[in-house]
N, C-alpha and C positions, 0 to 999 in steps of 0.2 A: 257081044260077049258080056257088054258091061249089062244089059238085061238078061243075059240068062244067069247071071250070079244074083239079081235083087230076085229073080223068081225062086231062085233057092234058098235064098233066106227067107223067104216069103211061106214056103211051105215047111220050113223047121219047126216044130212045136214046142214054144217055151214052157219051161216045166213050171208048177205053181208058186215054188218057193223061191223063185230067182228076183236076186236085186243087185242093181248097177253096184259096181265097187265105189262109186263117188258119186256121193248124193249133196244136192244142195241146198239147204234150207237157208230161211230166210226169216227173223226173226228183228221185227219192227219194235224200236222202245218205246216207252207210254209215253204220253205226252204231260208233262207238268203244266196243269193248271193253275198252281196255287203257289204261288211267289210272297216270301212277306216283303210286306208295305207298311213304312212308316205311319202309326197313327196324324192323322190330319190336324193341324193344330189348334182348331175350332172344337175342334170333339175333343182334343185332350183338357180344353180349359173345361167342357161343359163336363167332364168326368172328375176333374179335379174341383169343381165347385159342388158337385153332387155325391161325393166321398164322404163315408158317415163318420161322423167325429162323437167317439162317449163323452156322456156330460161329465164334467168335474164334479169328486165327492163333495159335499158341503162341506167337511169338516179335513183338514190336508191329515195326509197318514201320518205324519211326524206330530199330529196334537195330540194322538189317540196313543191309549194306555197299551201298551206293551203284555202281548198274549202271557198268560201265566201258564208253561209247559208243567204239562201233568208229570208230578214228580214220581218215578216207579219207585215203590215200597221195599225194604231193605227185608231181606228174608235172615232168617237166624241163624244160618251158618256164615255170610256177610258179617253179618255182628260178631261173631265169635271171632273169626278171623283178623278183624280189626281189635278186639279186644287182646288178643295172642302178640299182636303186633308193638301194642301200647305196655305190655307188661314188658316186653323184650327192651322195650328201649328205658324201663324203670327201672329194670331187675339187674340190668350188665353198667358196665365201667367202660367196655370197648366196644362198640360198634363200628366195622369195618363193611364200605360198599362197595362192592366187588361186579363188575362186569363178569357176563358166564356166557362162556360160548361151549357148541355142543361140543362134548369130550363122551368117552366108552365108562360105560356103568362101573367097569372096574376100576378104572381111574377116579372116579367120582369116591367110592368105598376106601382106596387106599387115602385120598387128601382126608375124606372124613378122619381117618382112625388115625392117621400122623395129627392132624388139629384136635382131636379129642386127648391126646396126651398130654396137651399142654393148654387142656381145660377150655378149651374154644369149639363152639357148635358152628352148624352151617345152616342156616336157612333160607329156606325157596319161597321168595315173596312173589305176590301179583301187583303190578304198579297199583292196578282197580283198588286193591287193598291198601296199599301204603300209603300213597296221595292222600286221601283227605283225613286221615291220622297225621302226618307229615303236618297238614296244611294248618289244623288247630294246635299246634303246639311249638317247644320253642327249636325246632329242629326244621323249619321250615326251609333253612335256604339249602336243607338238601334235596330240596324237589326237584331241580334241574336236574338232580342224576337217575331218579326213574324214566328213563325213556324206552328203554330195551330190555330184555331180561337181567336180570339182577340177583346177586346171593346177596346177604348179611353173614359176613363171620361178627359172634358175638362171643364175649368171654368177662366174668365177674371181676379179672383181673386186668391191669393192663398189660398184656404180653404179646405186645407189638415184634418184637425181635423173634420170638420163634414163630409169628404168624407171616414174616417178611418171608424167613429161612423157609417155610414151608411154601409160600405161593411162588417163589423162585424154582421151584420143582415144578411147577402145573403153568405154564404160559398159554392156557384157554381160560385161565381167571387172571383176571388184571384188578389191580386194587384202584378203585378212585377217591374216594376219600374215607377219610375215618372220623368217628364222634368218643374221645378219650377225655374222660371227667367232666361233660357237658363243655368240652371245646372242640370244636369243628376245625380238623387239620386236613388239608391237601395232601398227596404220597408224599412229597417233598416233605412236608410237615410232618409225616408219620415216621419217615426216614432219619429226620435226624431226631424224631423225641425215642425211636430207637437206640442210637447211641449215647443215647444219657445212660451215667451211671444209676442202680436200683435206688429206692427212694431210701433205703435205711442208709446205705453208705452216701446217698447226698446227704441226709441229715446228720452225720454223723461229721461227712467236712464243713458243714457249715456251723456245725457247735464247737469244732474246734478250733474254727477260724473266729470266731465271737470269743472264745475264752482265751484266745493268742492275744487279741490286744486289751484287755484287762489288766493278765498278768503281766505284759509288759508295761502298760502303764505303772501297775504298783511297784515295779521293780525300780522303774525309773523315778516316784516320789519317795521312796525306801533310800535311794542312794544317795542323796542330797544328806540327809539326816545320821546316816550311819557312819558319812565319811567325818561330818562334824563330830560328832563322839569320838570317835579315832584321835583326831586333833586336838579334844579336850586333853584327851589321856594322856596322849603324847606329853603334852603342855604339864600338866599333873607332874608327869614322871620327872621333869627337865627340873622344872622345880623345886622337889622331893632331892632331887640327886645335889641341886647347884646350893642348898641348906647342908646338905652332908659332907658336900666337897667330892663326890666319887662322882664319873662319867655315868649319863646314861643311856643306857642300854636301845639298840635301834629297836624299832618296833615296825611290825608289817605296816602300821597306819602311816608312817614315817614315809617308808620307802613310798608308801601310794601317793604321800603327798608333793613329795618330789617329783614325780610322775606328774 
């Protein structure tokens, strides 16, 4: 039996496309030839004695003259700019330095026209430009505040108090310092030369604080002298009266002098 079944397998004709459901391949890994290996300590001296070493300049870098950087040429609108710059800080009384952060156009238009009413412009500098206008002149220690963009409010007047009232409206400009009569003030500074009273009614209390102690003074060498006179008369009249035999008459000088 068990042969006439291999005979019939035997005569079955495999068809050409047939393959075992499990196949087994066999796949060998490469073989690592190349291992590294510590350089040999023979060969690392004769590598470190055969290492190229550049020769030293004759002259050390530190004796040699300092390259002169080709200075780029100032074109004419540069120049003008700076010259625009240098009139602004001749021509005004206030110069205020104001941090600017982005705000909407229309906003930018209404603080213009609220600060133009009360005779103060706004100007849009470039550090490039202010710095070395800044840097020759006597406004120098406000160069630490060019570092970011920057406005100038500027105005012929000092009119710190409604330039306060106005930037208290806009909290995308912050005031940092101000330049008022060629004195350089901090906010703190600008703050309270705000609350000073206007210069005509200062001038005005302190002329009549200067002419209080004058007139008191003469008032006070006046009365030494007037009350003596008084006491003459008095004295006159006592007199006049104690020759005639009649009483005399009190007098205001009298009573004062009893007093």
């Amino acid at each position: 039996a068990l042969s006439a079944s291999r005979c019939a397998l035997a005569t079955v004709p495999l068809s050409a496309g047939w393959l075992p459901a499990l196949q087994l391949v066999r796949r060998g890994s490469k073989a690592v030839t190349r291992h590294w290996k510590a350089m040999h300590f023979q060969r690392q001296k004769l590598m470190a004695v055969t290492e190229y070493l550049a020769p030293r300049p004759a002259i050390p870098p530190r004796c040699l003259a300092p390259r002169k950087e080709a200075s780029e040429e100032d074109n004419g609108y540069a120049r003008l700019l700076r010259r625009q710059v240098e009139e602004v800080f001749q021509d005004n009384r206030m110069i205020a330095v104001c941090q600017y952060n982005s705000m909407p156009d229309e906003d930018v238009v209404l603080m213009r026209r609220y600060l133009r009413k009360h005779n103060i412009e706004v100007k849009f500098v470039l550090n490039e430009i202010v710095r070395p206008v800044l840097s020759q002149s006597k406004y120098k220690n406000l160069l630490p505040l060019f570092v970011a963009r920057n406005i100038l409010l500027v105005s012929p007047e000092t009119k710190a108090k409604e330039m306060l009232r106005v930037l208290k409206r806009v909290p995308q400009v912050n005031l940092l310092a101000a330049c008022i009569d060629d004195t350089i003030l901090s906010k703190q500074g600008v703050e309270n030369f705000a609350k000073l009273p206007p210069l005509e009614a200062a001038q005005g209390q302190t002329v009549g604080a200067l002419a209080l102690l004058p007139s008191q003074t003469s008032s006070l060498l006046q009365c030494g002298s007037a009350h003596l006179t008084a006491l003459l008369d008095q004295h006159i009249r006592q007199l006049q009266a104690g020759e005639t035999g009649s009483p005399a008459e009190p007098t205001p000088a009298q009573g004062l002098g009893a007093h």
